[in-house]
Structures are given as structure tokens and as C-alpha cells.
Biotite code that builds the C-alpha atoms (Angstrom):
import biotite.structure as struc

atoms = struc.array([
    struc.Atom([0.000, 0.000, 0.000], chain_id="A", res_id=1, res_name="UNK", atom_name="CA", element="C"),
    struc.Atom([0.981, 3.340, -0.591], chain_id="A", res_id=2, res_name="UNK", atom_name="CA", element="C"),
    struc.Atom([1.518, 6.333, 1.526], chain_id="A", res_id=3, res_name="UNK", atom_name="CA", element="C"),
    struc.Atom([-1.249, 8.361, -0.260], chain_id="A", res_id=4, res_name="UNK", atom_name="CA", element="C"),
    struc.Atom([-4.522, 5.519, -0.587], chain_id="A", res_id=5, res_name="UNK", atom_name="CA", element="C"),
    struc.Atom([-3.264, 4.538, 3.297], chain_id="A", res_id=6, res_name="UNK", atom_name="CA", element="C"),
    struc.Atom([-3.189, 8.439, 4.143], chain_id="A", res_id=7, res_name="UNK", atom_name="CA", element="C"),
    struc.Atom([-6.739, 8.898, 2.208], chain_id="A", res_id=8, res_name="UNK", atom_name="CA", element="C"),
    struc.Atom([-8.149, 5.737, 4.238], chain_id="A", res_id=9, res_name="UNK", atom_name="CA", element="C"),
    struc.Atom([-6.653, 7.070, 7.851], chain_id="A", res_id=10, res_name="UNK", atom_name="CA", element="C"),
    struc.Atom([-8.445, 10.251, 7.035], chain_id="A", res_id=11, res_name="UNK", atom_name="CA", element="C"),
    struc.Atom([-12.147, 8.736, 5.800], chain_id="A", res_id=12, res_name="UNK", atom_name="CA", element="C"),
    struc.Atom([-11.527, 6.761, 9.471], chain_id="A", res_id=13, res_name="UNK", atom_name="CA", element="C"),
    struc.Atom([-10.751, 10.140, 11.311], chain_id="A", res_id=14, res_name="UNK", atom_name="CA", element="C"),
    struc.Atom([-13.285, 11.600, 10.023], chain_id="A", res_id=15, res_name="UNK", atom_name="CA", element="C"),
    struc.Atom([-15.903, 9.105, 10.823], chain_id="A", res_id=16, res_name="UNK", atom_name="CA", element="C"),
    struc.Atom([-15.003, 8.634, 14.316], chain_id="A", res_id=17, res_name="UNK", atom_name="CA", element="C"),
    struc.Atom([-15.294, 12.753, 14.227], chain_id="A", res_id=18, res_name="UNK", atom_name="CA", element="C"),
    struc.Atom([-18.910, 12.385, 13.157], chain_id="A", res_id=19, res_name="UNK", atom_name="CA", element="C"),
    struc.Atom([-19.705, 9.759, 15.460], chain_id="A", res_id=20, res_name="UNK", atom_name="CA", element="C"),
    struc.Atom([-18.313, 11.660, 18.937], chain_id="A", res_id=21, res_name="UNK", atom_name="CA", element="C"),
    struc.Atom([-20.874, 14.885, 17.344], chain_id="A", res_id=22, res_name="UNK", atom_name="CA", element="C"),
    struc.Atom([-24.200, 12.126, 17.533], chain_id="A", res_id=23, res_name="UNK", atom_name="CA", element="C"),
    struc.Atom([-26.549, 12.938, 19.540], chain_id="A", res_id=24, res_name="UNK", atom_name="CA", element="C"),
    struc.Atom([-27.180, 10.446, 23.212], chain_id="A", res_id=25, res_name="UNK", atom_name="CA", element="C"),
    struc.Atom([-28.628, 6.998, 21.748], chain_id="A", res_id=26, res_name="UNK", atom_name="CA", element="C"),
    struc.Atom([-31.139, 5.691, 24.153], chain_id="A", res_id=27, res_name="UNK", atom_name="CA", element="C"),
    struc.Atom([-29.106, 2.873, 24.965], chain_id="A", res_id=28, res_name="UNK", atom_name="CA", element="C"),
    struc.Atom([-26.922, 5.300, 27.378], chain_id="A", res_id=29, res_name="UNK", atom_name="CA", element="C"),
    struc.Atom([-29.643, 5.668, 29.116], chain_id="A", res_id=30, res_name="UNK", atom_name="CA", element="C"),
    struc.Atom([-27.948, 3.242, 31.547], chain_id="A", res_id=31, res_name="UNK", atom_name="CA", element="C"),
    struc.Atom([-25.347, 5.619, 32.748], chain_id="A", res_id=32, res_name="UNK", atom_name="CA", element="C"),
    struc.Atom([-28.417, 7.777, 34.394], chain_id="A", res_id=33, res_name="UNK", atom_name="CA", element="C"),
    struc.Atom([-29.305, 4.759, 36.255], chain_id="A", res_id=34, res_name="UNK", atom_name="CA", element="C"),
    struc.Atom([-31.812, 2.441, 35.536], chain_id="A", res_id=35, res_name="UNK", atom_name="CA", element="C"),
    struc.Atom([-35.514, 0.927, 35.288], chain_id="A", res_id=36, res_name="UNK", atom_name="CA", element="C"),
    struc.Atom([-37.390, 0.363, 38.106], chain_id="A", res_id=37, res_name="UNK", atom_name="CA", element="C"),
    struc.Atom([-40.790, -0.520, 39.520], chain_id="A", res_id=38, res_name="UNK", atom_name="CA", element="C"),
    struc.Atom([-43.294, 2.004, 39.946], chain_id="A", res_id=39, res_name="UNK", atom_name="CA", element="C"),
    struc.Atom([-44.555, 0.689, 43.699], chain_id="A", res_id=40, res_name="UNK", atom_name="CA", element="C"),
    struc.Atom([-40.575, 1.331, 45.039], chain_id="A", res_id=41, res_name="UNK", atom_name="CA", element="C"),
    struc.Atom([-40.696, 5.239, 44.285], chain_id="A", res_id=42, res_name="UNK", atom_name="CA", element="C"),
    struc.Atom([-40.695, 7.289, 47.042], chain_id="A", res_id=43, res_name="UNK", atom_name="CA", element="C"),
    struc.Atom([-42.427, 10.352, 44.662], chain_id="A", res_id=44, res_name="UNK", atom_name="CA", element="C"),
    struc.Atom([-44.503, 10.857, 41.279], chain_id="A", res_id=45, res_name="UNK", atom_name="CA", element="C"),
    struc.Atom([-44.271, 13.793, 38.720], chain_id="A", res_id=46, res_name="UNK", atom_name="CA", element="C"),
    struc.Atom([-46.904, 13.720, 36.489], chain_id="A", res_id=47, res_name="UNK", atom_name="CA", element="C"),
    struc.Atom([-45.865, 15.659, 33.050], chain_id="A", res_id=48, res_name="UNK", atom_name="CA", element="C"),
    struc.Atom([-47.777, 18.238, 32.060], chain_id="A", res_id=49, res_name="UNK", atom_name="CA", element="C"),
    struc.Atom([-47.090, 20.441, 28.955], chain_id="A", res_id=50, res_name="UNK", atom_name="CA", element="C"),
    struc.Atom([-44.733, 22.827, 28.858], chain_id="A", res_id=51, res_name="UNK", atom_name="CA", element="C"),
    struc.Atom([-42.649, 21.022, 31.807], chain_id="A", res_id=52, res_name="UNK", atom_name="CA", element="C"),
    struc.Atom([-39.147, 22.217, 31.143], chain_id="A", res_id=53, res_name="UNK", atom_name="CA", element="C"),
    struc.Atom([-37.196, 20.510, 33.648], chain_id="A", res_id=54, res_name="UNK", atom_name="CA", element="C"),
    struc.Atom([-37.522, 17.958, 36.864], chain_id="A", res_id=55, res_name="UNK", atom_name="CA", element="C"),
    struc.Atom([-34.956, 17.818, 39.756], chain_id="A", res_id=56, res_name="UNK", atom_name="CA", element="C"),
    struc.Atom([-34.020, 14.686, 40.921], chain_id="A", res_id=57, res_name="UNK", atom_name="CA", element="C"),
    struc.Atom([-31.181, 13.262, 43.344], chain_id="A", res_id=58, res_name="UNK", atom_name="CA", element="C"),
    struc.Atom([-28.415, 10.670, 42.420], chain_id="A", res_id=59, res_name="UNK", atom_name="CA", element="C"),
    struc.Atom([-29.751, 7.116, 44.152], chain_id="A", res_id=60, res_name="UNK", atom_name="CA", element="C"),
    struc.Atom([-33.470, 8.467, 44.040], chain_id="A", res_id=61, res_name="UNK", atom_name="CA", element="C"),
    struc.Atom([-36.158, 6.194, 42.420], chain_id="A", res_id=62, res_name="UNK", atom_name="CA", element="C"),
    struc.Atom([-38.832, 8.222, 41.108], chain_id="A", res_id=63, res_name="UNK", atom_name="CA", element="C"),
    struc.Atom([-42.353, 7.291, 39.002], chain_id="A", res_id=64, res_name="UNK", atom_name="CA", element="C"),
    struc.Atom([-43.227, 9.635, 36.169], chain_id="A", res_id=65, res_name="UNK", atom_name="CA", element="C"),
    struc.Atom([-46.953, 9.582, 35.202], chain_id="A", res_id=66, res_name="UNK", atom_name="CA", element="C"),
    struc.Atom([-47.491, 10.774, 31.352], chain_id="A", res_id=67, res_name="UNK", atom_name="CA", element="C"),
    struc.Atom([-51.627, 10.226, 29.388], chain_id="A", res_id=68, res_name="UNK", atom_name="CA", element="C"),
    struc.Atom([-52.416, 6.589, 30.536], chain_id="A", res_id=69, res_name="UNK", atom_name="CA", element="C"),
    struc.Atom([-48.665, 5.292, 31.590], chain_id="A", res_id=70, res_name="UNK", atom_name="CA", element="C"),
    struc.Atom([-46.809, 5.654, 34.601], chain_id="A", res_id=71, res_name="UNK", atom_name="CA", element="C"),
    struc.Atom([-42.862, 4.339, 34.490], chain_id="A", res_id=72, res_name="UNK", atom_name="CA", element="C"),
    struc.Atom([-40.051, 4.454, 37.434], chain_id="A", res_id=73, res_name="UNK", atom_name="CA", element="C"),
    struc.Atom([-36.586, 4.997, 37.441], chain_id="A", res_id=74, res_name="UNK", atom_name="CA", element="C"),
    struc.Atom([-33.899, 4.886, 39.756], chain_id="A", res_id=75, res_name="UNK", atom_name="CA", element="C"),
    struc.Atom([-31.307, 8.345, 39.211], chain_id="A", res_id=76, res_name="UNK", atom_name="CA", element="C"),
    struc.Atom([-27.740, 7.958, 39.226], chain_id="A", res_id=77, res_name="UNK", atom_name="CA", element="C"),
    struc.Atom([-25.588, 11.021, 38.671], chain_id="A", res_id=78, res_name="UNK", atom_name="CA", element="C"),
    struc.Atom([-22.040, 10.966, 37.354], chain_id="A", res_id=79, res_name="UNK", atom_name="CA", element="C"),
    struc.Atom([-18.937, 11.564, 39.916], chain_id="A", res_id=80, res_name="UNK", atom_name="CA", element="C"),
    struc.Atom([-18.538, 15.138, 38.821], chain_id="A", res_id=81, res_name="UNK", atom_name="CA", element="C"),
    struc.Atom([-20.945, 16.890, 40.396], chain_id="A", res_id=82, res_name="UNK", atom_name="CA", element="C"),
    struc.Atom([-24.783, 17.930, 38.907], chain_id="A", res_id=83, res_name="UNK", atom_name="CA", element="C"),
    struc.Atom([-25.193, 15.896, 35.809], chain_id="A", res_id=84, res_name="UNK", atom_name="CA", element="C"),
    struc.Atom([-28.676, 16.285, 33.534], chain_id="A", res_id=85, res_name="UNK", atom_name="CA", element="C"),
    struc.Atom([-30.441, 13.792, 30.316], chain_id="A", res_id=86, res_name="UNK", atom_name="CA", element="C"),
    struc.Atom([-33.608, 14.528, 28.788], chain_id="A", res_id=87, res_name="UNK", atom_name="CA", element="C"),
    struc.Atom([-36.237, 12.083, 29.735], chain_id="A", res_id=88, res_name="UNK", atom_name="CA", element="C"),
    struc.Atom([-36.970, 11.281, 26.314], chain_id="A", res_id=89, res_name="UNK", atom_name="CA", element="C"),
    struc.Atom([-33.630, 9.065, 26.623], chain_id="A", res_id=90, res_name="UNK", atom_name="CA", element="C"),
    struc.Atom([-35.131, 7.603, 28.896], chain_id="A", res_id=91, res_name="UNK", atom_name="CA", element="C"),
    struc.Atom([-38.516, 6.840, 28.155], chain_id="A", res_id=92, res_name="UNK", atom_name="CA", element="C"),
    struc.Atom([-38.754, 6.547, 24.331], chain_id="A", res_id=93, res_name="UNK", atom_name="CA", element="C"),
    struc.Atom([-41.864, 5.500, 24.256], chain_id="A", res_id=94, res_name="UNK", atom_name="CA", element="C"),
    struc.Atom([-43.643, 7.848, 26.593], chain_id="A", res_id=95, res_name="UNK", atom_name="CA", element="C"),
    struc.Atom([-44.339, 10.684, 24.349], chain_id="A", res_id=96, res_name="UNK", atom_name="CA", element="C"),
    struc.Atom([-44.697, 13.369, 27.337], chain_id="A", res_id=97, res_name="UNK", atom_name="CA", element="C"),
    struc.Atom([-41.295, 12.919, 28.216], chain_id="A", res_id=98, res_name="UNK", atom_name="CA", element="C"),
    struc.Atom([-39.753, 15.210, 24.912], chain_id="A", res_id=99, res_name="UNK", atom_name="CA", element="C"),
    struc.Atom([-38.275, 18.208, 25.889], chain_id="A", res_id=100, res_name="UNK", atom_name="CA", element="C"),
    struc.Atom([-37.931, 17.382, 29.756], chain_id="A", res_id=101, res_name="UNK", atom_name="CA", element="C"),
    struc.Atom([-34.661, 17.756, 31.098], chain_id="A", res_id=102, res_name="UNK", atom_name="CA", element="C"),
    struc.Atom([-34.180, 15.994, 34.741], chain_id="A", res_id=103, res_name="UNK", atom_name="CA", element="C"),
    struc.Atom([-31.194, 17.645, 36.539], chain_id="A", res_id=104, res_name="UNK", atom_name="CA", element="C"),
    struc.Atom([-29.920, 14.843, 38.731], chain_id="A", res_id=105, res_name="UNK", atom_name="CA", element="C"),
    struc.Atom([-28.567, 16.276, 42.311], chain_id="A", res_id=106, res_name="UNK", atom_name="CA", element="C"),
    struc.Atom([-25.920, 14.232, 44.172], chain_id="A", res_id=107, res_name="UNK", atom_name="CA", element="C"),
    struc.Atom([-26.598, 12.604, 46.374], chain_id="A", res_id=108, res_name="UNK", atom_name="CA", element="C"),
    struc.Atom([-26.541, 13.464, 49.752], chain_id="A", res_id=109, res_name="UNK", atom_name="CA", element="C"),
    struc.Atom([-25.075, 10.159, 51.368], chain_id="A", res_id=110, res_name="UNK", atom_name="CA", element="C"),
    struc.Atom([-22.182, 11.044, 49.482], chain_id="A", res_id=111, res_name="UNK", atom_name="CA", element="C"),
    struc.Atom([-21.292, 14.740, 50.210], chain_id="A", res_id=112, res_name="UNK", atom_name="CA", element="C"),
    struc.Atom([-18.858, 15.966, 52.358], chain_id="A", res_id=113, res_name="UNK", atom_name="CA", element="C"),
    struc.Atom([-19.519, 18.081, 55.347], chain_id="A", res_id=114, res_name="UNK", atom_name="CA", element="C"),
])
């Protein structure tokens, strides 16, 4: 191979993986926000409403979001860094309500220092 097609074919990779770092959240990171979990173990329920903009939540909280005729749970993990946030539409695909909600995840408070 020669330096040139090997070049050309390094760049067509670079620029892929470039492309692919700019995509937007697929919903199967949803798992780094924590994860599915039974409506009856929440300890609170947000219904949402249009024109909901955001929900706060807090890192280890399970929580059971009511939307038309469903009702799902979901237990919060935040990242190590502080305050992390994902739209609930990652989340809950299929629960149309959810679009355009962010939930800003709190840590939690077992873990802060005094």
C-alpha cells in the first residue's frame, strides 16, 4: 500500500469517528443515568404536564413519572462530577410526554462531604 490511498483511508476513518463523537445520546446510554425500576418502590410521582421544562431529581433516588395513561419508574444515578442532567426522552422513548424534559440529577446526599 501506498503512503497516499493509506493516508486517504486514515483520514475517511478520522473523520468518521469525528462524526460519530458529534451524535446525539442513543437511548441505549440511558444506563449511565441509572436504571428501570418498579413504579410501587418510588418514594415520589411527577406527572408531566405540557410545557414542563425541567424535573430535579437526586443521584440514588427512584422516582415514578406519570405521562396520558402510563406511569414508568426509574432509579437516578448522577455521574462523579458533580450535577449531571439527560432529557427524559432518553429515557422513556416510548412515553411521548417525556420530549423536551430535562431531569437535573442532584448528588446525592449520602455522598457529600460536610
Amino acid at each position: 500500500m501506498t503512503t497516499k490511498p493509506a493516508f486517504l483511508i486514515a483520514l475517511a476513518f478520522s473523520a468518521f469517528g469525528i462524526a460519530s463523537a458529534c451524535a446525539p445520546l442513543p437511548a441505549s446510554r440511558a444506563a449511565f443515568f441509572g436504571n428501570v425500576a418498579a413504579v410501587e418502590t418510588a418514594t415520589r410521582s411527577i406527572t408531566l404536564r405540557p410545557g414542563m421544562r425541567y424535573v430535579n431529581v437526586t443521584s440514588g433516588e427512584t422516582v415514578a413519572f406519570r405521562g396520558g395513561s402510563k406511569t414508568v419508574g426509574w432509579t437516578f444515578m448522577g455521574t462523579y462530577g458533580g450535577r449531571s442532567s439527560v432529557e427524559l426522552s432518553v429515557l422513556f422513548p416510548d412515553l411521548p410526554e417525556a420530549k423536551g424534559i430535562t431531569a437535573i440529577i442532584a448528588p446525592s446526599p449520602l455522598y457529600r462531604g460536610s
